[in-house]
C-alpha positions in Angstrom: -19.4 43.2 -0.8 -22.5 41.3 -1.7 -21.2 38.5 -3.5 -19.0 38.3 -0.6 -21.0 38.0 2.1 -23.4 35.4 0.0 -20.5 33.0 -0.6 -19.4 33.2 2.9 -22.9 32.3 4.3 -23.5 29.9 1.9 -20.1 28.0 2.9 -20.6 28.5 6.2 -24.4 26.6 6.2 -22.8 23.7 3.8 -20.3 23.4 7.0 -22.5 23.5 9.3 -25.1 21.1 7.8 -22.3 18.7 7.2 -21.7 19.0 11.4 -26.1 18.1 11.7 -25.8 15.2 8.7 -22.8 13.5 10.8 -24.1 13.3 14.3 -25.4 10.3 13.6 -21.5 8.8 13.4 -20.6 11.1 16.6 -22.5 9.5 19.4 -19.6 7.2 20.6 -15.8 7.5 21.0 -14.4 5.6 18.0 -17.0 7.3 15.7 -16.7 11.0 17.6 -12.7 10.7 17.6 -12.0 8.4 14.4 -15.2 8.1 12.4 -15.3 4.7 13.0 -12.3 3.8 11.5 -13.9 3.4 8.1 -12.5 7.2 6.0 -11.8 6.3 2.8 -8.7 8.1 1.0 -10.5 11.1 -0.7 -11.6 12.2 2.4 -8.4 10.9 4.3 -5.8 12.8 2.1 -7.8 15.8 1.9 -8.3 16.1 5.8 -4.4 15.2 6.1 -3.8 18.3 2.9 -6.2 20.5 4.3 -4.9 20.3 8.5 -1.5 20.9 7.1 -2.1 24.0 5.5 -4.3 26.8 6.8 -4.3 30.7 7.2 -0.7 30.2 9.0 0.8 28.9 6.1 -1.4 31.4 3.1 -1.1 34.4 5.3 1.7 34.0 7.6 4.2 31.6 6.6 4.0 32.8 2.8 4.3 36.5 3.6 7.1 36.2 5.8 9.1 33.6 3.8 8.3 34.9 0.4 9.6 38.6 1.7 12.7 37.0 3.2 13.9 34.4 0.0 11.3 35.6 -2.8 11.0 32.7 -5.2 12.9 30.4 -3.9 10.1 30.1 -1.2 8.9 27.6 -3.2 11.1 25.0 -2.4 9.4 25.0 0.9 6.1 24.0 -0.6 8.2 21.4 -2.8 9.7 20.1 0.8 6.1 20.0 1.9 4.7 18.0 -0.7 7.6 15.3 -0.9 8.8 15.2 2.6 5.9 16.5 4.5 3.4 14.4 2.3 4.9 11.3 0.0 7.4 10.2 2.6 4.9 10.4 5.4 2.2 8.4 4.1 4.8 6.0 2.5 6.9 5.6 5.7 3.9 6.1 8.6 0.6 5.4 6.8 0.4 1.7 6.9 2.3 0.7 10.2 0.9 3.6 11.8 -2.8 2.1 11.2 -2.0 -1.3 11.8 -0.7 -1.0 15.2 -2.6 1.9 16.6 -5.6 -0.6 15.7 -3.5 -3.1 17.4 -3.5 -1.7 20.6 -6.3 -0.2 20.7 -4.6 3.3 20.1 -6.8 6.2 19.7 -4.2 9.5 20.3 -0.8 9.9 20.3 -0.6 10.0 23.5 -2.5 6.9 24.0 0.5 5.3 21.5 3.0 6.3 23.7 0.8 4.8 27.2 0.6 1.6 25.5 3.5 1.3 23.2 6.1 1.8 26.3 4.1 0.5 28.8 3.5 3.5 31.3 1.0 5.3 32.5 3.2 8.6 32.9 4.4 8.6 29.5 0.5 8.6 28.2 0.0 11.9 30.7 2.6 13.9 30.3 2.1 14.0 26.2 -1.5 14.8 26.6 -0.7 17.8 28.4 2.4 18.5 25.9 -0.2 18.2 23.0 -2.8 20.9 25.1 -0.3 23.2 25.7 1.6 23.4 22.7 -1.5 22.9 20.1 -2.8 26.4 21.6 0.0 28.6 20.0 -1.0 27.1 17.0 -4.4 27.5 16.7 -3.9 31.0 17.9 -2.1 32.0 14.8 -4.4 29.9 12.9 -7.4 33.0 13.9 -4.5 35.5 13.5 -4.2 34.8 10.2 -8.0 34.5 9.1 -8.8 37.3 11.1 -6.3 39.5 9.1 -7.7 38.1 6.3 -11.3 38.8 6.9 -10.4 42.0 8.1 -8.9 43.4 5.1 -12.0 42.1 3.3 -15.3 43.0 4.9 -13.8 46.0 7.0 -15.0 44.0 10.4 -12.5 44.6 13.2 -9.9 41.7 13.9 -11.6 40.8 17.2 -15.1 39.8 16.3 -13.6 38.5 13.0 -11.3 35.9 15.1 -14.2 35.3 17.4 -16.7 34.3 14.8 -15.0 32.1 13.1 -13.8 30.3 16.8 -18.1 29.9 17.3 -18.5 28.8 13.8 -15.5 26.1 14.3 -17.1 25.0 17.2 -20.3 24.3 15.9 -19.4 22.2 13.4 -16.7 20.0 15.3 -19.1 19.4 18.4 -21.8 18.2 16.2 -20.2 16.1 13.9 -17.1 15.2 15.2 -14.3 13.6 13.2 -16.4 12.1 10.0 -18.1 16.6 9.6 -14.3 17.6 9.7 -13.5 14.9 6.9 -16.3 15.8 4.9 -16.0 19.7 5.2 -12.3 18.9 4.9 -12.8 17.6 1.6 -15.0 20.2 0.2 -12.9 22.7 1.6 -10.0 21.2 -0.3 -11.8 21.5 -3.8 -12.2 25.2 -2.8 -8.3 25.8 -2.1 -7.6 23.6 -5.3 -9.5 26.5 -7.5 -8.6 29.2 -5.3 -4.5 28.8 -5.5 -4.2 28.3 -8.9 -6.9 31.6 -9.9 -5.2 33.5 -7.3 -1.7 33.5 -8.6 -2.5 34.0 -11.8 -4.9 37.2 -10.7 -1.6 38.8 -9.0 0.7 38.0 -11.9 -1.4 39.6 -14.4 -1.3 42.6 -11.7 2.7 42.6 -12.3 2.3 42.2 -16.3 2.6 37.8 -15.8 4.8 35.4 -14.8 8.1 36.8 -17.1 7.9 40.5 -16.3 7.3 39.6 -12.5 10.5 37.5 -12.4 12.3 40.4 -13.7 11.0 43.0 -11.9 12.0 40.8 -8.7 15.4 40.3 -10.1 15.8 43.9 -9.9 15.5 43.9 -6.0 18.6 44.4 -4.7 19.0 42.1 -1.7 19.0 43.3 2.3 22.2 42.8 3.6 24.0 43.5 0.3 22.5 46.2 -1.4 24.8 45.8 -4.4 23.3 42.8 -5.7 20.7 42.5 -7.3 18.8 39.2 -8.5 19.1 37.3 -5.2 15.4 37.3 -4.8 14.9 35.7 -8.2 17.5 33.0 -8.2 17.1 29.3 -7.3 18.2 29.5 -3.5 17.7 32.9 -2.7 20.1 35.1 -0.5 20.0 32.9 2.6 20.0 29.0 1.5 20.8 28.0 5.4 18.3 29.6 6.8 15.6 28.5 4.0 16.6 24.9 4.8 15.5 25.3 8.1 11.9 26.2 7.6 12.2 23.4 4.7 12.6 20.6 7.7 10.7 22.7 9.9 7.5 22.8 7.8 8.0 19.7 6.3 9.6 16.5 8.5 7.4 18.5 11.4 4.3 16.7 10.0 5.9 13.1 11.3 5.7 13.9 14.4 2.1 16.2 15.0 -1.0 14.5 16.9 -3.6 15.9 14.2 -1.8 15.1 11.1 -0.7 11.3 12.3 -4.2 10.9 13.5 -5.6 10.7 9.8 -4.0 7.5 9.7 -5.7 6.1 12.3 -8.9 5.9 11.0 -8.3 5.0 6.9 -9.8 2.0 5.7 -7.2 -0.3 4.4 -4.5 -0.7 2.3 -5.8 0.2 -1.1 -6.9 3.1 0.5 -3.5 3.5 1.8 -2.3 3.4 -1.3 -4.9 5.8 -3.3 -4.5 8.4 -0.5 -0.7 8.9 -0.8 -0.6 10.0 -4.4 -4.3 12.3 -3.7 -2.6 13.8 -0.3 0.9 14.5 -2.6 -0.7 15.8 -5.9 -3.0 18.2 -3.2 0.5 19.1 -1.3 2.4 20.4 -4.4 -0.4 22.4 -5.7 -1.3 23.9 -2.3 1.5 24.1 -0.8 3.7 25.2 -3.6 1.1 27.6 -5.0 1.1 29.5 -1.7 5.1 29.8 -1.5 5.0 31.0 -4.8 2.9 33.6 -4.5 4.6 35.1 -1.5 7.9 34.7 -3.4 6.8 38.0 -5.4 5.5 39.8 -2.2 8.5 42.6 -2.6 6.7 43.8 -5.9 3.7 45.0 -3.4 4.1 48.1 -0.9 6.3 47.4 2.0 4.6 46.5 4.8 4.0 48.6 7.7 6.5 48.3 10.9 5.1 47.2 14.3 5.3 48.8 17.7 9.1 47.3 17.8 10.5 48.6 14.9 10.2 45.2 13.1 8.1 45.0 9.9 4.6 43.8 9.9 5.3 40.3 7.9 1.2 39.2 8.3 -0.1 42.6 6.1 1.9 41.1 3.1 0.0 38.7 1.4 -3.6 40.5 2.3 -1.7 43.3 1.1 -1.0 41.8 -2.2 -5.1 40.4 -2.4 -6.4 43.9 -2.1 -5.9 45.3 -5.4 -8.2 42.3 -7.2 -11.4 42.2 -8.1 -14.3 42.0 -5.4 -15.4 38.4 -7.2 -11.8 37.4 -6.9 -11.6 38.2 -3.0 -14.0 36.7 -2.3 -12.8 33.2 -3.5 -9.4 34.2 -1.6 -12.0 35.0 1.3 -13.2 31.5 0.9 -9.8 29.9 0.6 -8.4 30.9 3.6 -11.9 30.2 5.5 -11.7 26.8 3.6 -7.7 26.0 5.2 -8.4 27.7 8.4 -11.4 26.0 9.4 -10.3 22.3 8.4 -7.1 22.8 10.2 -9.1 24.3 13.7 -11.7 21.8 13.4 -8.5 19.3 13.6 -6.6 21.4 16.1 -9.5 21.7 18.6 -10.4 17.6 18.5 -7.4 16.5 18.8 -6.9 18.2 21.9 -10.1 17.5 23.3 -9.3 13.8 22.5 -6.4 13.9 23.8 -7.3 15.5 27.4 -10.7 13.4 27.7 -9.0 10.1 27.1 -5.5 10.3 28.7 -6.2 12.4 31.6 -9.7 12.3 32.6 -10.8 8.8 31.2 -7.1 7.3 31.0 -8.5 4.1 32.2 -10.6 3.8 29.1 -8.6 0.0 28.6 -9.7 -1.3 31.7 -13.3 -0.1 30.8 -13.3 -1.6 27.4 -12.0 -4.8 29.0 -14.7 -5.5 31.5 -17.2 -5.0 28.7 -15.5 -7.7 26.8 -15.3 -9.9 30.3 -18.8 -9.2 30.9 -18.8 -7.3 34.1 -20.4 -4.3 32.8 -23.7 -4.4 30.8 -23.9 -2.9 27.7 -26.1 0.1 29.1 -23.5 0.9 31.2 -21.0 0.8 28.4 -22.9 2.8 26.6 -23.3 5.6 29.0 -19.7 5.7 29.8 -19.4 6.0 25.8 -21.9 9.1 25.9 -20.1 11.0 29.1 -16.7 10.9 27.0 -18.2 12.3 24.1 -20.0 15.2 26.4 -16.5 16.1 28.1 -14.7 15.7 24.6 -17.4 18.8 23.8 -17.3 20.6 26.4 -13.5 20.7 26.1 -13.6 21.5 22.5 -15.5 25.1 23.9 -12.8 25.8 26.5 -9.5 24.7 24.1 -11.3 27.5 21.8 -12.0 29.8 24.6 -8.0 29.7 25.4 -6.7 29.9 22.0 -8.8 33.0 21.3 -7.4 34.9 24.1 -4.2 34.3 23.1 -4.7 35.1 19.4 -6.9 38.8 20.2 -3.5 39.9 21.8 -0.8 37.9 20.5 2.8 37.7 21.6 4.6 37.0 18.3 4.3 36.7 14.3 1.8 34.2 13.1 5.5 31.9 11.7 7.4 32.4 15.2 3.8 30.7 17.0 3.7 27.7 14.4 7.7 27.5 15.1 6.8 27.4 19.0 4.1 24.8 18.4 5.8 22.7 15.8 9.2 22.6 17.4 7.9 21.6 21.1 5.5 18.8 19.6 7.3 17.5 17.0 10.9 17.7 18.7 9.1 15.8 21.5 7.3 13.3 19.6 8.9 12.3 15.9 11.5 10.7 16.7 10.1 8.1 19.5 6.8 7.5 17.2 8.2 7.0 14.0 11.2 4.8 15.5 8.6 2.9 17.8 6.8 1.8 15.1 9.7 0.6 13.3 12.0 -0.8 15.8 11.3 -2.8 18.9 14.3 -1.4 20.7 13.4 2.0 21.8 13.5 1.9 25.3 11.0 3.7 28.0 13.8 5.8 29.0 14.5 7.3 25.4 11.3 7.8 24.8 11.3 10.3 28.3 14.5 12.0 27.3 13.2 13.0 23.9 10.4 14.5 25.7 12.9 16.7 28.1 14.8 17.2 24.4 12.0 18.7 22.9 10.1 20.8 24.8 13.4 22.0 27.2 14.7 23.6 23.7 11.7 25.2 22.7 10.7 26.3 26.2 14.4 27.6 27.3 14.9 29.4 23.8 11.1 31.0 24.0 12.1 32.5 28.0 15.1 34.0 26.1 13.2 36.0 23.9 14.5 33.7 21.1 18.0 35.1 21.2 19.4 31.2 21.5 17.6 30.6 17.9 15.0 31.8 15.8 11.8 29.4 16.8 12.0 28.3 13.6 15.4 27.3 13.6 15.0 26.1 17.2 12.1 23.9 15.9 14.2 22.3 13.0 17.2 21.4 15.8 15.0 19.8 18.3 13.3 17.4 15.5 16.5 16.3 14.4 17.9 16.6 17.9 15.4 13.7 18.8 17.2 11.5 16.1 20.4 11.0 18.3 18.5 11.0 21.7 16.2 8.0 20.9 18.9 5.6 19.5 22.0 7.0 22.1 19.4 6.3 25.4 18.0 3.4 24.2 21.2 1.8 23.9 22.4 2.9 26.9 18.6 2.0 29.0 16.9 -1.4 30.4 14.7 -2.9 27.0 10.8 -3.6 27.7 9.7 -7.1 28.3 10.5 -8.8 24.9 7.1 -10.9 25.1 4.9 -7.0 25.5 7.0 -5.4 22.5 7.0 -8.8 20.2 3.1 -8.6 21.1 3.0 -5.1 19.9 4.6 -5.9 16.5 2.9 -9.0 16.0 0.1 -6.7 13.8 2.9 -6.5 10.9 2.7 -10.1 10.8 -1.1 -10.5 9.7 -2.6 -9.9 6.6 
């Protein structure tokens, strides 16, 4: 319990005298929101690694998915690392930084305001990206809270609420450069702490060969006279692992905090550098954590909830609690390491996003009468300094909300992230990633993904999920958006060719 509790403080002061040593880049917008635009690709691809995968995916998503396909789980950390990593920095990186520089583009939902012209369009995603970034983050502290819990013998609540003061902290003094820095020092940490892991719980099971055949022995759920199901290369439901596959991966495209790391990368070269770090991070990560939870039948069987159904979150600390107290420890820190970096994202991006799209949405005009002259630079500057103040304050309050929701939560810590990740990516993917490809997405399509979106998720949540599983609901309405951009925008007026040929004119430039 000692060396615990020393590791734990000791990461949690590095963190927080990360948040004191960058305040110094946190005192205006660009350097509070994108750290000037000047993160280099360590730090970029391990703040884009580390945001992507957090308690949710090492407590929650493992557990669950490893219980329901055993090994072949992993593919999903394969899908991550290719589609979810390689093809999203090769396909989004470069044009994504170019143009959001372009225009002036500091959120998503700023894209969409400027991209398309409208005013509404910039409003209604900032309050898409508020709402449905609060499941999320909810059963990010659900799963570090478990964690903690099953560790230091501290109830759940006071767990969950430490570690939403300690985020806070950090984030409101350092902004986005202390969550790139911790982010990347956190990543070193879940780089060690994988890879010792899984070979800890292995050894438990007499390694890696004896495992896979005491897992082959498992006869499967809904066909109790086969056996090996859990230990062949698709498992016993290949259609249903696809989903989570697109769900967890091609979701990514289309999330506020994980496109955001592009905004603020250096250059090319760094473009470049970052794609092969973020990948190499992804499959080790990523397919580390699937793996594991691929052999969570060899483990007791977790205990069944209030409803009947089984208690998916208890596997993986269940699996942790046999190994040794210096071992636990490093898991302690792991899953503090991904849970942190991916809050510390969550919470500014949606303080970002509501500061500069709803309360200061006329941030443009502003920035152009300080160009024109009409307001002095003290002026500008204390208009700079009142953003930041409300970005804080909001950071506290987006916390505050997620916390409530987390201490009594409605759902499994996978059927939140399916909620979050379907509304916000089914909304968003599709007209961002073809918006930056093709000038002839239309205002209209870009509207009617929106409806697409978040009317599937919202509709199939108020039926108690009996349309879909969320996560299955989550895959469909990313997709979904694939045939609603093109089909409206064919059939809807174009913008003004001389705005969208001004938009694209950054791909033209060196």
């Amino acid at each position: 319990m000692l060396i615990k509790i020393l590791l734990t403080l000791l990461f949690l002061s590095v963190m927080v005298g990360v948040g004191l040593y960058s305040r110094k880049h946190s005192r205006s917008v660009d350097g509070f929101v994108l750290g000037g635009r000047n993160v280099g690709p360590w730090l970029t691809a391990f703040a884009y690694g580390t945001s992507y995968f957090s308690a949710v995916v090492f407590v929650g998503y493992a557990g669950q998915f490893g219980w329901k396909f055993g090994l072949s789980s992993a593919w999903i950390g394969i899908g991550n690392a290719v589609i979810g990593s390689l093809f999203a920095w090769l396909v989004l990186a470069r044009r994504t930084r170019l143009m959001t520089q372009h225009i002036q583009s500091r959120t998503m939902p700023d894209f969409f305001g400027t991209r398309f012209a409208s005013e509404g369009l910039r409003v209604i995603a900032s309050v898409i990206v508020f709402v449905f970034l609060i499941p999320y983050t909810a059963g990010v502290y659900m799963g570090l809270a478990q964690l903690f819990e099953m560790s230091f013998a501290v109830p759940y609540a006071y767990c969950a609420a430490t570690m939403a003061v300690l985020t806070a902290v950090y984030v409101i003094l350092g902004g986005y450069k202390a969550t790139a820095i911790n982010d990347f020092i956190q990543g070193i940490i879940m780089l060690f702490g994988i890879t010792a892991v899984i070979v800890a719980v292995l050894n438990l099971k007499g390694g890696l060969g004896q495992a896979v055949q005491s897992l082959a022995a498992i006869p499967a759920d809904k066909a109790p006279e086969v056996n090996g199901q859990f230990a062949t290369w698709f498992g016993p439901d290949p259609w249903a692992l696809l989903g989570v596959v697109v769900l967890t991966s091609l979701g990514t495209w289309g999330l506020p905090q994980m496109v955001g790391k592009f905004y603020s990368i250096t250059d090319e070269s760094a473009i470049r550098r970052g794609t092969v770090i973020s990948t190499l991070f992804a499959v080790v990560v990523a397919g580390g954590c699937y793996f594991l939870g691929g052999f969570g039948r060899l483990f007791p069987t977790p205990p069944l909830k209030a409803n009947g159904r089984l208690a998916f979150d208890t596997i993986i600390p269940s699996m942790l609690s046999s190994l040794p107290d210096v071992l636990i420890a490093l898991v302690v820190l792991l899953v503090l390491s991904a849970s942190m970096s991916t809050l510390a994202s969550l919470v500014l991006t949606s303080s970002s996003t509501m500061t500069l799209d709803l309360i200061y949405r006329d941030r443009k005009s502003a920035d152009g009468e300080v160009a024109s002259g009409s307001i002095d630079d003290a002026v500008a500057a204390k208009i700079e300094w009142r953003k930041v103040v409300v970005m804080r304050v909001l950071i506290v309050f987006f916390i505050v909300i997620s916390l409530l929701i987390a201490l009594n939560p409605p759902q499994f810590i996978a059927q939140l992230m399916g909620i979050s990740w379907g509304a916000l990516a089914g909304a968003f993917l599709a007209p961002f990633l073809l918006g930056l490809h093709w000038k002839g997405v239309t205002r209209a399509s870009v509207w009617a993904c929106f409806v697409w979106g978040v009317g599937l998720t919202v509709v199939n949540m108020l039926s108690g999920n009996r349309i879909l599983n969320p996560i299955n609901c989550g895959a469909l309405a990313m997709l979904g958006g694939f045939v609603v951009v093109p089909v409206v925008s064919l059939l809807t007026p174009k913008l003004p060719k001389a705005h969208v040929d001004g938009i694209f004119a950054c791909y033209g430039r060196k």
